[in-house]
C-alpha positions as CSV (number, residue, x, y, z in Angstrom):
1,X,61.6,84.7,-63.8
2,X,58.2,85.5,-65.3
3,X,59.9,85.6,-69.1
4,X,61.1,82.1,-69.0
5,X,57.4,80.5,-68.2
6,X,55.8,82.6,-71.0
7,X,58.4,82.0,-73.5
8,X,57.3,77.9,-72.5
9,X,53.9,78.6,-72.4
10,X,53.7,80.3,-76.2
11,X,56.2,76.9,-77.4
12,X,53.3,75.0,-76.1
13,X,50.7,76.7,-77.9
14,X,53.0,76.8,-81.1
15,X,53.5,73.6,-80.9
16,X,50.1,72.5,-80.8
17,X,49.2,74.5,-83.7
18,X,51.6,73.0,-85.9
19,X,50.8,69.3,-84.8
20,X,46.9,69.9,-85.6
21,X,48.3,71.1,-89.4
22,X,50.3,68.0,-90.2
23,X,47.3,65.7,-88.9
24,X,45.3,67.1,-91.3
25,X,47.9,66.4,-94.2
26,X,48.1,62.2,-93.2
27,X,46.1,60.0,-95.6
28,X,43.2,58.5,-95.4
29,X,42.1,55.1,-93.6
30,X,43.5,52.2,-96.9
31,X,40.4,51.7,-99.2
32,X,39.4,48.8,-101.2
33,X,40.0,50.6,-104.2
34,X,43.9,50.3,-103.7
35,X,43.8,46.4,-103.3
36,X,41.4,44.5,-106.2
37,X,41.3,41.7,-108.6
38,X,41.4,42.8,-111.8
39,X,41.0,40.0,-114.2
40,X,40.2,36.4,-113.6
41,X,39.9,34.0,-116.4
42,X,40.4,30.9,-117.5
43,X,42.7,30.3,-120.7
44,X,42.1,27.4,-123.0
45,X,46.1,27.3,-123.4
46,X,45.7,26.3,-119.9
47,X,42.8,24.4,-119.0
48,X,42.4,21.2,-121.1
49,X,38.7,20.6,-120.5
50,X,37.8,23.9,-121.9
51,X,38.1,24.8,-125.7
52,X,37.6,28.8,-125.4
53,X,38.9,31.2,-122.8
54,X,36.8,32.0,-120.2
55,X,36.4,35.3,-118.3
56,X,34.9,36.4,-115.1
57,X,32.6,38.8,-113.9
58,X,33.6,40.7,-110.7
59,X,31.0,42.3,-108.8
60,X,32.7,45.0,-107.0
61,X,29.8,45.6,-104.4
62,X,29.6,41.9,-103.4
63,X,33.2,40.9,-104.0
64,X,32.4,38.2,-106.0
65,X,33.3,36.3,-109.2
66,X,30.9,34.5,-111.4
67,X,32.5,32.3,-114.2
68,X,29.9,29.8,-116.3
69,X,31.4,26.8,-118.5
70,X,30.0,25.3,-120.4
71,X,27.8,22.2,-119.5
72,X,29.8,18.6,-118.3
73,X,33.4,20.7,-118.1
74,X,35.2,19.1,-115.7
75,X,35.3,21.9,-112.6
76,X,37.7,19.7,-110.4
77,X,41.0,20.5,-112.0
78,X,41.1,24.2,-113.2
79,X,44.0,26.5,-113.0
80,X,43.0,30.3,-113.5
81,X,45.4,33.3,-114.8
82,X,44.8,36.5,-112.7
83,X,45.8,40.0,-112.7
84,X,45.5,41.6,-109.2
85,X,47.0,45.4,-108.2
86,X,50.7,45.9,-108.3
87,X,52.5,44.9,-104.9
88,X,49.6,42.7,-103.7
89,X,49.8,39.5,-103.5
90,X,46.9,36.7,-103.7
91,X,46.4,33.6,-101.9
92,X,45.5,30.7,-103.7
93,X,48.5,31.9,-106.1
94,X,48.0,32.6,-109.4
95,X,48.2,29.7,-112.2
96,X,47.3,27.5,-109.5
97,X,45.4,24.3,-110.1
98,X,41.9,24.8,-108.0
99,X,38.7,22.4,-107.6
100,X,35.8,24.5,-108.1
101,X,32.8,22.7,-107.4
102,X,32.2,25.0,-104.5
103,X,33.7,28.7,-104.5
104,X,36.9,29.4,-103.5
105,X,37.5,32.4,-101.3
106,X,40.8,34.4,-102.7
107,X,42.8,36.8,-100.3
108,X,44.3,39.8,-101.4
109,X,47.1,41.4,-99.6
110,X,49.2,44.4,-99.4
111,X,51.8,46.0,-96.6
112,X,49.8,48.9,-95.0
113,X,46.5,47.6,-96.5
114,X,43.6,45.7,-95.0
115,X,43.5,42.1,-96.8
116,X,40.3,42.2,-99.5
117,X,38.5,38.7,-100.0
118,X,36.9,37.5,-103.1
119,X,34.9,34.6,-103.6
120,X,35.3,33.3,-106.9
121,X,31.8,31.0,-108.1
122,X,31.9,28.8,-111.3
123,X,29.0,27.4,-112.1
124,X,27.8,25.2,-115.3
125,X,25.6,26.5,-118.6
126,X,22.4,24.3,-118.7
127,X,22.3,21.8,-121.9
128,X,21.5,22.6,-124.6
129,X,18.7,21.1,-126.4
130,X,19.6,19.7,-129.6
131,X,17.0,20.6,-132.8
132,X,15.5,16.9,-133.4
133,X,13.8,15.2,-135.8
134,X,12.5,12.2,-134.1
135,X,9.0,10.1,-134.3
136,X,8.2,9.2,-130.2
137,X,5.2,7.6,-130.9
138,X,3.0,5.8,-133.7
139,X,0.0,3.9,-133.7
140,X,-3.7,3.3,-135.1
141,X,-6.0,4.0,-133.1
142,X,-9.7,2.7,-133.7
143,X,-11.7,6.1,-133.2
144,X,-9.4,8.0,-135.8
145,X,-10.6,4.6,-138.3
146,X,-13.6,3.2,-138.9
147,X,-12.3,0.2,-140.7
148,X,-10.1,-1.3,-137.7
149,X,-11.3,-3.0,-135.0
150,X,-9.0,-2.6,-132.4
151,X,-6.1,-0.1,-131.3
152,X,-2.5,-0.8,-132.8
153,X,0.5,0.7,-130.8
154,X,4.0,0.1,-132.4
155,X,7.3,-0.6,-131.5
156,X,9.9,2.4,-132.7
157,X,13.5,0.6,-133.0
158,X,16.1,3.1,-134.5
159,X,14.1,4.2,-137.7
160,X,11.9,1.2,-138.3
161,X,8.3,1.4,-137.0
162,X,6.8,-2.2,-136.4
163,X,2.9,-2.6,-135.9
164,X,1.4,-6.4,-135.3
165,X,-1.3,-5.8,-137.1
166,X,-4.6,-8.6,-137.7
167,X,-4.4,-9.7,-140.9
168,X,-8.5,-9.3,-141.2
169,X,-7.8,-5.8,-140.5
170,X,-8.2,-3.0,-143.8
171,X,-4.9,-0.6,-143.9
172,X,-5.8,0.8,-147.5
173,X,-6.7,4.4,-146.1
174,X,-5.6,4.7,-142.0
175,X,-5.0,8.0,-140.5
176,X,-2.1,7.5,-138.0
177,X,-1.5,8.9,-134.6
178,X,2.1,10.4,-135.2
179,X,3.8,12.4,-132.0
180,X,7.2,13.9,-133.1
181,X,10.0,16.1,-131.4
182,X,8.7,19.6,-130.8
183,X,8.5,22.2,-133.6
184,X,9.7,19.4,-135.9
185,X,7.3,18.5,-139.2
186,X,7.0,15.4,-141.1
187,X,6.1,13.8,-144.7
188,X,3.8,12.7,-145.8
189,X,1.3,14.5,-143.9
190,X,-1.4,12.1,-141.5
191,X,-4.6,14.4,-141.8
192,X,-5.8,12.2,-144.8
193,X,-5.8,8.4,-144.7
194,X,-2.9,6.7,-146.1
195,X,-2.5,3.0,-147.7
196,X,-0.5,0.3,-145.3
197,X,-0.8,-2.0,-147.3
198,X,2.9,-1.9,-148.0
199,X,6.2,-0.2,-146.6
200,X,5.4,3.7,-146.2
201,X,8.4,6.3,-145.7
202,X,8.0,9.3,-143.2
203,X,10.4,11.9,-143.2
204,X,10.7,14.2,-140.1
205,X,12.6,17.6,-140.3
206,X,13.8,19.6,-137.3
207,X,12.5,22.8,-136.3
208,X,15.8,24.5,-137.2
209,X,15.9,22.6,-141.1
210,X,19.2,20.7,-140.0
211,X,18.3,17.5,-138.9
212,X,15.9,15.2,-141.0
213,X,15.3,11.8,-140.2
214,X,13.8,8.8,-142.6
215,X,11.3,6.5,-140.8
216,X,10.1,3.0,-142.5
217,X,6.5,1.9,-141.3
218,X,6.5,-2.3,-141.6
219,X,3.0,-3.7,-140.8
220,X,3.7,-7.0,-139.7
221,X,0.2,-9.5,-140.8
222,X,-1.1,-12.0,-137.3
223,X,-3.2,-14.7,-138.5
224,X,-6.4,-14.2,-137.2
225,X,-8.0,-17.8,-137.6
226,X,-8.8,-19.8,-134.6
227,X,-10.4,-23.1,-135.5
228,X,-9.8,-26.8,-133.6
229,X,-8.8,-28.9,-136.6
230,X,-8.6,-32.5,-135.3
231,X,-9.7,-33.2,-131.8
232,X,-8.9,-37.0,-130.3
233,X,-8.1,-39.2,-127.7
234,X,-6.5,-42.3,-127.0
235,X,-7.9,-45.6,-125.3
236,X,-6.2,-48.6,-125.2
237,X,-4.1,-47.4,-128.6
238,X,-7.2,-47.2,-130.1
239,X,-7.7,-43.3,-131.4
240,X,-11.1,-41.8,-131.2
241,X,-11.4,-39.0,-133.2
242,X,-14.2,-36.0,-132.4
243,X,-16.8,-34.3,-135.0
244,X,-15.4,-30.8,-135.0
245,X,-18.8,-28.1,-136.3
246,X,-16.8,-24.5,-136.6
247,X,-20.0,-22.8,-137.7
248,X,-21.3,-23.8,-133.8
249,X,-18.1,-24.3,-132.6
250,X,-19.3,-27.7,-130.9
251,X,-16.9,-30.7,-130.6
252,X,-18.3,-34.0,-129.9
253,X,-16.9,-36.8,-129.1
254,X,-18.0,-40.8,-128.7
255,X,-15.9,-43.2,-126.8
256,X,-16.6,-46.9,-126.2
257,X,-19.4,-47.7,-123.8
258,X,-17.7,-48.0,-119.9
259,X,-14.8,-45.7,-120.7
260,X,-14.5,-43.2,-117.7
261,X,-14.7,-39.8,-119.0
262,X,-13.8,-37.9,-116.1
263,X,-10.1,-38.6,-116.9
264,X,-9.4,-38.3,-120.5
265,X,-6.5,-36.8,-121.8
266,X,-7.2,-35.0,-125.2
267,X,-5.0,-34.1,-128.5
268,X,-5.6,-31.1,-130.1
269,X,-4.7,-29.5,-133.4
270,X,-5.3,-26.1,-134.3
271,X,-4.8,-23.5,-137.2
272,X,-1.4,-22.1,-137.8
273,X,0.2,-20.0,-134.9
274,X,-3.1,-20.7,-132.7
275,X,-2.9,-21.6,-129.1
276,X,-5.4,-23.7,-127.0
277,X,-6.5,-23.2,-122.9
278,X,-6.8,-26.2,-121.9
279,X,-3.6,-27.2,-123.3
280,X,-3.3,-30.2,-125.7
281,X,-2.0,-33.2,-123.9
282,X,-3.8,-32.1,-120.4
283,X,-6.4,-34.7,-118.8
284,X,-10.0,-33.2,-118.3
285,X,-12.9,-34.5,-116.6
286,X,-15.7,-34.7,-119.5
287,X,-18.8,-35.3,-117.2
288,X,-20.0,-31.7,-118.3
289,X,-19.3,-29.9,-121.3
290,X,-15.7,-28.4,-121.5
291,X,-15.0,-24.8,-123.2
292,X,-12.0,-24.7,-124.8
293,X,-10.4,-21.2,-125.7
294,X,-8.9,-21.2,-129.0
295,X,-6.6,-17.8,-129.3
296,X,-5.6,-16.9,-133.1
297,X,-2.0,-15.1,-133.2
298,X,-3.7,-11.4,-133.9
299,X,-5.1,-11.9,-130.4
300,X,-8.9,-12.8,-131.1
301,X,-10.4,-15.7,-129.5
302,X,-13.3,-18.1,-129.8
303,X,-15.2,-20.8,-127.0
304,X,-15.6,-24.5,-128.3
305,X,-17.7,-26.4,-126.5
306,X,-16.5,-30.1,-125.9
307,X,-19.3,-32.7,-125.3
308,X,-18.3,-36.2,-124.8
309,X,-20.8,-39.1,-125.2
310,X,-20.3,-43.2,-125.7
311,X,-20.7,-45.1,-129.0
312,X,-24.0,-46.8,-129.6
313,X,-23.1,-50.7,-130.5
314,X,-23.4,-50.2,-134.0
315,X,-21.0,-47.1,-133.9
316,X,-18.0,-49.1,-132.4
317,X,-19.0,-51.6,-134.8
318,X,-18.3,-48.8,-137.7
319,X,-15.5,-47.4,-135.7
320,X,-13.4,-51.1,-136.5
321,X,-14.5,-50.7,-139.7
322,X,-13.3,-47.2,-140.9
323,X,-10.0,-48.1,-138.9
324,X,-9.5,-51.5,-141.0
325,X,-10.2,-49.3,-144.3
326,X,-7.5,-46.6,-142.9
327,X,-4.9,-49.2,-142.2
328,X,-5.1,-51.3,-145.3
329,X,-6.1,-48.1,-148.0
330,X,-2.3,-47.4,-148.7
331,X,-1.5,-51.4,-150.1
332,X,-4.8,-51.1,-152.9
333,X,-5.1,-49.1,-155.9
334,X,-8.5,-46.3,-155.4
335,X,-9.6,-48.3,-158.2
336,X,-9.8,-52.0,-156.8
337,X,-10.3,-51.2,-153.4
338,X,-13.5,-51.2,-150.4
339,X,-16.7,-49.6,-152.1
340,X,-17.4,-48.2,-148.7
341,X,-18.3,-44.2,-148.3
342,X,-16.7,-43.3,-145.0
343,X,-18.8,-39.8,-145.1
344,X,-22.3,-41.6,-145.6
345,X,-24.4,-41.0,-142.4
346,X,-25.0,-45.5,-142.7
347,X,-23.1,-48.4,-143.6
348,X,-26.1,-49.5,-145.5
349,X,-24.1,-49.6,-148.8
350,X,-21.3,-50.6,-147.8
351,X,-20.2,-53.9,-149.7
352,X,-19.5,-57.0,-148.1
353,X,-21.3,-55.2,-144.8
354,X,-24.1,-57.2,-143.5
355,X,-26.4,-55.4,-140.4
356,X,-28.8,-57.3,-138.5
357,X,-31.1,-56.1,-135.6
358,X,-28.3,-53.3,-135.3
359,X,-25.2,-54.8,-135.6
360,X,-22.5,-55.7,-138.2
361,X,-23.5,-59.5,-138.5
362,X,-21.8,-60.3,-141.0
363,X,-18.1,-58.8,-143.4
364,X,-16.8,-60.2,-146.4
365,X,-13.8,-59.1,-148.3
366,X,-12.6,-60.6,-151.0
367,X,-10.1,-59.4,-154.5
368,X,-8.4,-56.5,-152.0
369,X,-5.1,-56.7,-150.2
370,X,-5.6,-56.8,-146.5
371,X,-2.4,-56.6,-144.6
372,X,-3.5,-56.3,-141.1
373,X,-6.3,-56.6,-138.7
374,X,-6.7,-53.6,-136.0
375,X,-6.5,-55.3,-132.7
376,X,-10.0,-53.3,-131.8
377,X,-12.0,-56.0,-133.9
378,X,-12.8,-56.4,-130.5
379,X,-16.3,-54.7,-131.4
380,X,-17.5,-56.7,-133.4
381,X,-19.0,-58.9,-130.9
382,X,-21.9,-59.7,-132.7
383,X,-20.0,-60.7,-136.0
384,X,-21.1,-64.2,-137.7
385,X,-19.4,-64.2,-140.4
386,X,-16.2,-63.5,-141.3
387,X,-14.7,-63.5,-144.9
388,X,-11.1,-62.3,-145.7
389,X,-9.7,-63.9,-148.8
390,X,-7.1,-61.9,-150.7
391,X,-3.4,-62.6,-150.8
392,X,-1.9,-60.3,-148.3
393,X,-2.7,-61.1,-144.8
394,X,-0.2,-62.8,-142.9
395,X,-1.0,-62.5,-139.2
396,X,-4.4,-62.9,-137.2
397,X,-4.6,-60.6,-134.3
398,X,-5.2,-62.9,-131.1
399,X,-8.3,-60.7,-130.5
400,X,-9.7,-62.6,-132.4
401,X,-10.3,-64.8,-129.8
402,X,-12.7,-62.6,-128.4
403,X,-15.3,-62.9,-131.3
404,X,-18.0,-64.8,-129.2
405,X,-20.2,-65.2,-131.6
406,X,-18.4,-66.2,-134.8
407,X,-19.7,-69.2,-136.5
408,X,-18.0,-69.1,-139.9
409,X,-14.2,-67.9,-140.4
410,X,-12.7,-67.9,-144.2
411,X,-9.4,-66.7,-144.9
412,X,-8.6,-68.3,-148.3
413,X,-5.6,-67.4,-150.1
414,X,-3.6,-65.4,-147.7
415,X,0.4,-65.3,-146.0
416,X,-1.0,-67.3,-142.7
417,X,2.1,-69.5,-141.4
418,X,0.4,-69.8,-138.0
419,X,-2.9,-69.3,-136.0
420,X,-2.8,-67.6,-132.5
421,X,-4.0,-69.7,-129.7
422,X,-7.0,-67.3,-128.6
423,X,-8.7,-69.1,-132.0
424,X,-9.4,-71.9,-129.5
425,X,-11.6,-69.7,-127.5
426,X,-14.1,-69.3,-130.5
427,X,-16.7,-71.6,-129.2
428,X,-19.6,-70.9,-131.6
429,X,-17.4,-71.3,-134.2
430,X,-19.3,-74.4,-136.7
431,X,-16.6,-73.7,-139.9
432,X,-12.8,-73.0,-139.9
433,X,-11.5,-72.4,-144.0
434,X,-7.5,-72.1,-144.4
435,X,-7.1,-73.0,-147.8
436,X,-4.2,-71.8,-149.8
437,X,-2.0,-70.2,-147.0
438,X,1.7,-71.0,-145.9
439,X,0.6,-72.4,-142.4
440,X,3.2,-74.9,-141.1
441,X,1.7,-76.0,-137.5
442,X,-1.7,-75.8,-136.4
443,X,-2.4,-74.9,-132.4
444,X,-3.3,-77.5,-130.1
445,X,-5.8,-75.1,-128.7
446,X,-7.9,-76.3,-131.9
447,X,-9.2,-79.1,-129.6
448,X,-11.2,-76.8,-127.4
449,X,-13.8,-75.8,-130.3
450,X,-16.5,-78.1,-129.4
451,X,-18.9,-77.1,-131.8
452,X,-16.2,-76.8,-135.2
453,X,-17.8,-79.4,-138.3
454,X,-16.0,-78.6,-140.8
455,X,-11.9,-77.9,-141.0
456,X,-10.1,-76.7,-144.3
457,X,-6.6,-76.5,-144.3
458,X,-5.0,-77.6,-147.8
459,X,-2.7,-76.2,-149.8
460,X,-0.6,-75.0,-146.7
461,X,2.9,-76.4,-144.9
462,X,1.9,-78.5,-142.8
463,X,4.2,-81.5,-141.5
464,X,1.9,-82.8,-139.1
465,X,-1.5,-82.6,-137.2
466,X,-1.9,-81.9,-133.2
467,X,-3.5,-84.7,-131.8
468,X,-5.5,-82.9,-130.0
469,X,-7.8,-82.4,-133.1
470,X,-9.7,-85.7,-131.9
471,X,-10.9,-83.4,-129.0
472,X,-13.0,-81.6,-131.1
473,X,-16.6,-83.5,-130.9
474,X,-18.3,-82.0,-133.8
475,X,-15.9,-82.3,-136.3
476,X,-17.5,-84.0,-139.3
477,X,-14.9,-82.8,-142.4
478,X,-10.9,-82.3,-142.6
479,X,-9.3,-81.1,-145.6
480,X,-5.5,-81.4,-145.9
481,X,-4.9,-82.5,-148.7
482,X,-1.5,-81.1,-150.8
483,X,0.5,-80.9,-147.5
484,X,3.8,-82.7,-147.0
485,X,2.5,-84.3,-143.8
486,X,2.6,-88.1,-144.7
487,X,1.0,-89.4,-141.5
488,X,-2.4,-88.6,-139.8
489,X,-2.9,-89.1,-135.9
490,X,-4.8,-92.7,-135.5
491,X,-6.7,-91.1,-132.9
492,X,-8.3,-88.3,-135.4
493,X,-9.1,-91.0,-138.0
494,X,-10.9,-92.7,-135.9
495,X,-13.2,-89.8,-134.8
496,X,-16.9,-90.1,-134.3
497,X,-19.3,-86.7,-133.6
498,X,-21.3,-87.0,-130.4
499,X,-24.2,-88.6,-132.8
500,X,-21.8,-91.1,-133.9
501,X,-21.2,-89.4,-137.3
502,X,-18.0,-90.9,-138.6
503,X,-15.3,-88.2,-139.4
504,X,-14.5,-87.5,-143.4
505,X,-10.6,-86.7,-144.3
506,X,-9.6,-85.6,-146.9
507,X,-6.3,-86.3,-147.7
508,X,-3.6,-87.3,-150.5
509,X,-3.1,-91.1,-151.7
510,X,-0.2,-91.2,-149.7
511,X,-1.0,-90.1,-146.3
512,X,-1.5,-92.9,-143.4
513,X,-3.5,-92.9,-140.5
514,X,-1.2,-94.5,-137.4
C-alpha cells in the first residue's frame, strides 16, 4: 500500500521538473524588431506632382517617418511604395493613394505579433530664394547733391526708371540713391556723380553671376514756370483786361466806375502746363486784395496778388479808344493806319485825339477804314466832336444815342443805309454831316433834336424826307441835293427857327416843295 503512494509522489516531482525545463525553452514575449517598415518612398513613376523619387527617414525610437518635398508639391493626392517585413501586413495598403497634409498613422500586423504603428509626416522644403538682379529703388536725393533743390523718387516699371524731374534742376553730375537685390552689383558704379542729362544704362548682376538685368534711367523735364499771362473780366461784353507785373507779381485791374467788385468772375491764362487756385472762371469778391496761387508743372508755386480799382474818367475814355483801334486794326495796312501808341503812358500824341479839362473832347478820323463802332462808346460822355470819314463804316451803334454832349457829328463818305433812332436823343447836337453815304430813309426821331442848324445828307438814296424834320426848331440849312427824292414836305419848306430865321434847302432843280 505504501509503494503505490510513493511511486505517485516521485511522478509528481518528475513531472514538475520536466515542466520547469520546457518553460525555459519557449520564446520570448514578440518584439518590435520582428514587425517594421522597411522602406517608404515615394516614386516619381508614381506620383505625378513629383519629378524625383522621394525616400523616408524612419526613426526607429519614435516610430516615425519624415518625408520633405519639395516646396508647392501637391501633398493631397500621394500614393507611396512600401516594403514592410515578410507575412505582415500594413493598413493604409501599399500603393495606396493618401492625403498627407497631416500624418497618417500606418498599422502593421502580424499573427502572433503585437500590431506596430508608424506615423508617417510629409512636410514641404522652404523656397528657395532665387539669385536676383533687380533695382528696388532709385532716386535723387538733395543731401547726396548740392545742385538740386528738392528730393526726386522714381517710378521702376519693368526695366525703365522714370524720375519727374524740374526742368531748372542741373543733372550733369548726380550721385544716385540706388538699392538693389542682396549681394547683387551694378554698372556703372554711383559713388561718383554721373550726367542725366540723357538716357543712362545700369546693369545689375546677381550674386551668383547668372542673372543680369539692364535698367534705362529716363528723366522726364516739368516746366517749372508759373507766370499769369493775361488776366480779365467781362462786363456787359465789354473785356477789361488787368496790368500783370511778374517781377512783383501784382495784378491790377480797373473796371468802370459803379461796377460791384465783390462779384466778379475772372479769366485767367497761364504758362504752359500751369494751374491756378482760385480757378479761372470762378466769381471772387475783390473788396480786398486776392492771392492767387499759380503752381508750375515741376511742383513750385508763386502768390499773385490781385488788386482791383475803378477807371478814372479819362481811362474809360482811353479804354473805348484802344478797343476801337483793336476792332478796326485788321481792315488797314500798319502803314496807313491810327498814329496812336497804345504803350504810351498818355494819349497826348495821339492823332485826331483832342483832351480838355481831362477828357477826350474831341476824335477825328479820317483816310482809315473804320468798320465798326464798339458799343462801349458809351464813355465818351464828354465827346464834342465827332469825325469819322473814311469809306467803310456801315452801321452806327444806337449807343450813340447816349453821347449827351455831342454837338458836331461827321461821317462823310461811308456804307450808312440807315441811322438808328437813339440819334434823336442827341439833344446838344448843333451839326448832323451825311454826305456821300448810301442812306435810303432818314428816322423820324430826327424831329426831336431841338437844337440841330445844320443837316447834310447829299449824295445818298433817299426817296423822301420824314415830315417830322419841320419839328426841328433850329434847323437853319438842309442839303440833299443828288438824291432821287423829287418832292420835299411843304411843311419843311416852309420852316422858320425860333428867331424867325427862314430855313435854306439845298436841293436839285427838279425837286418841289408840296
Amino acid at each position: 500500500m505504501k509503494f503505490p503512494n510513493f511511486t505517485i509522489l516521485l511522478l509528481t516531482i518528475l513531472l514538475f521538473f520536466g515542466c520547469s525545463k520546457e518553460e525555459d525553452k519557449l520564446p520570448p514575449d514578440p518584439v518590435k524588431g520582428d514587425l517594421q517598415i522597411l522602406s517608404f518612398q515615394f516614386l516619381a513613376d508614381n506620383n505625378s506632382s513629383i519629378s524625383n523619387d522621394v525616400i523616408g527617414e524612419i526613426n526607429e525610437d519614435e516610430n516615425k517617418i519624415y518625408l520633405s518635398l519639395p516646396f508647392n508639391t501637391s501633398v493631397t493626392s500621394l500614393t507611396p511604395t512600401i516594403t514592410i517585413t515578410n507575412g505582415a501586413t500594413i493598413t493604409p495598403g501599399n500603393n495606396k493613394t493618401q492625403d498627407f497634409l497631416e500624418p497618417i498613422d500606418y498599422v502593421l500586423s502580424k499573427a502572433g505579433l503585437n500590431n506596430v504603428t508608424y506615423s508617417v509626416i510629409v512636410t514641404l522644403e522652404e523656397e528657395q530664394e532665387e539669385s536676383d538682379a533687380s533695382i528696388l529703388n532709385f532716386s535723387f536725393l538733395k543731401e547726396n547733391n548740392a545742385s538740386l533743390s528738392d528730393n526726386y523718387e522714381a517710378v521702376i516699371e519693368n526695366n525703365e526708371i522714370k524720375l519727374q524731374i524740374s526742368e531748372k534742376e542741373d543733372l550733369q553730375s548726380i550721385i544716385p540713391i540706388i538699392e538693389i537685390s542682396e549681394g547683387a552689383t551694378i554698372s556703372p558704379t554711383i559713388d561718383t556723380g554721373i550726367d542725366f542729362r540723357n538716357d543712362v544704362v545700369f546693369t545689375v548682376t546677381s550674386e551668383n553671376g547668372e542673372v543680369q538685368k539692364e535698367y534705362t534711367v529716363k528723366i522726364v523735364r516739368l516746366r517749372s514756370v508759373k507766370d499769369v499771362v493775361k488776366f480779365e473780366v467781362t462786363i456787359d461784353d465789354k473785356a477789361f483786361e488787368a496790368i500783370i507785373n511778374n517781377d512783383l507779381n501784382e495784378i491790377r485791374l480797373k473796371v468802370p466806375e459803379g461796377t460791384d467788385i465783390t462779384s466778379l468772375t475772372p479769366e485767367t491764362q497761364l504758362s504752359d502746363k500751369a494751374e491756378v487756385s482760385p480757378l479761372s472762371g470762378t466769381s471772387q469778391n475783390f473788396s480786398n486784395p486776392v492771392i492767387y496761387t499759380v503752381t508750375a508743372e515741376d511742383g513750385s508755386e508763386k502768390e499773385y496778388t490781385v488788386y482791383v480799382g475803378f477807371l478814372s474818367p479819362l481811362e474809360s475814355d482811353r479804354q473805348f479808344l484802344e478797343e476801337l483801334y483793336n476792332v478796326n486794326e485788321a481792315y488797314n495796312s500798319p502803314s496807313f493806319y491810327l498814329d496812336w501808341d497804345l504803350e504810351a503812358s498818355t494819349m497826348q500824341n495821339w492823332e485826331g485825339v483832342t483832351i480838355v479839362d481831362g477828357r477826350v473832347s474831341k476824335l477825328v478820323i479820317s483816310g482809315v477804314s473804320i468798320n465798326e463802332i464798339p458799343v462801349s462808346i458809351t464813355a465818351l460822355n464828354q465827346l464834342k466832336t465827332l469825325t469819322i470819314s473814311g469809306k467803310s463804316l456801315a452801321i452806327l451803334p444806337p449807343e450813340i444815342g447816349s453821347l449827351e454832349h455831342l454837338d458836331t457829328l461827321t461821317l462823310y463818305d461811308n456804307q450808312l443805309t440807315s441811322l438808328p433812332i437813339e440819334i434823336g436823343n442827341l439833344q446838344s447836337l448843333k451839326g448832323l454831316f451825311l454826305r456821300n453815304n448810301l442812306l435810303e430813309q432818314l428816322p423820324v426821331e430826327l424831329g426831336n433834336l431841338n437844337n440841330l442848324s445844320i443837316l447834310e445828307v447829299q449824295n445818298n438814296n433817299l426817296n423822301k424826307l420824314p415830315v417830322e424834320i419841320s419839328n426841328i426848331p433850329n434847323l437853319l440849312l438842309l442839303n440833299i441835293t443828288n438824291n432821287p427824292l423829287t418832292e420835299i414836305p411843304q411843311e419843311i419848306c416852309e420852316m422858320t427857327t425860333e428867331g424867325g430865321r427862314q430855313i435854306t434847302i439845298s436841293k436839285d432843280t427838279d425837286d418841289e416843295c408840296k
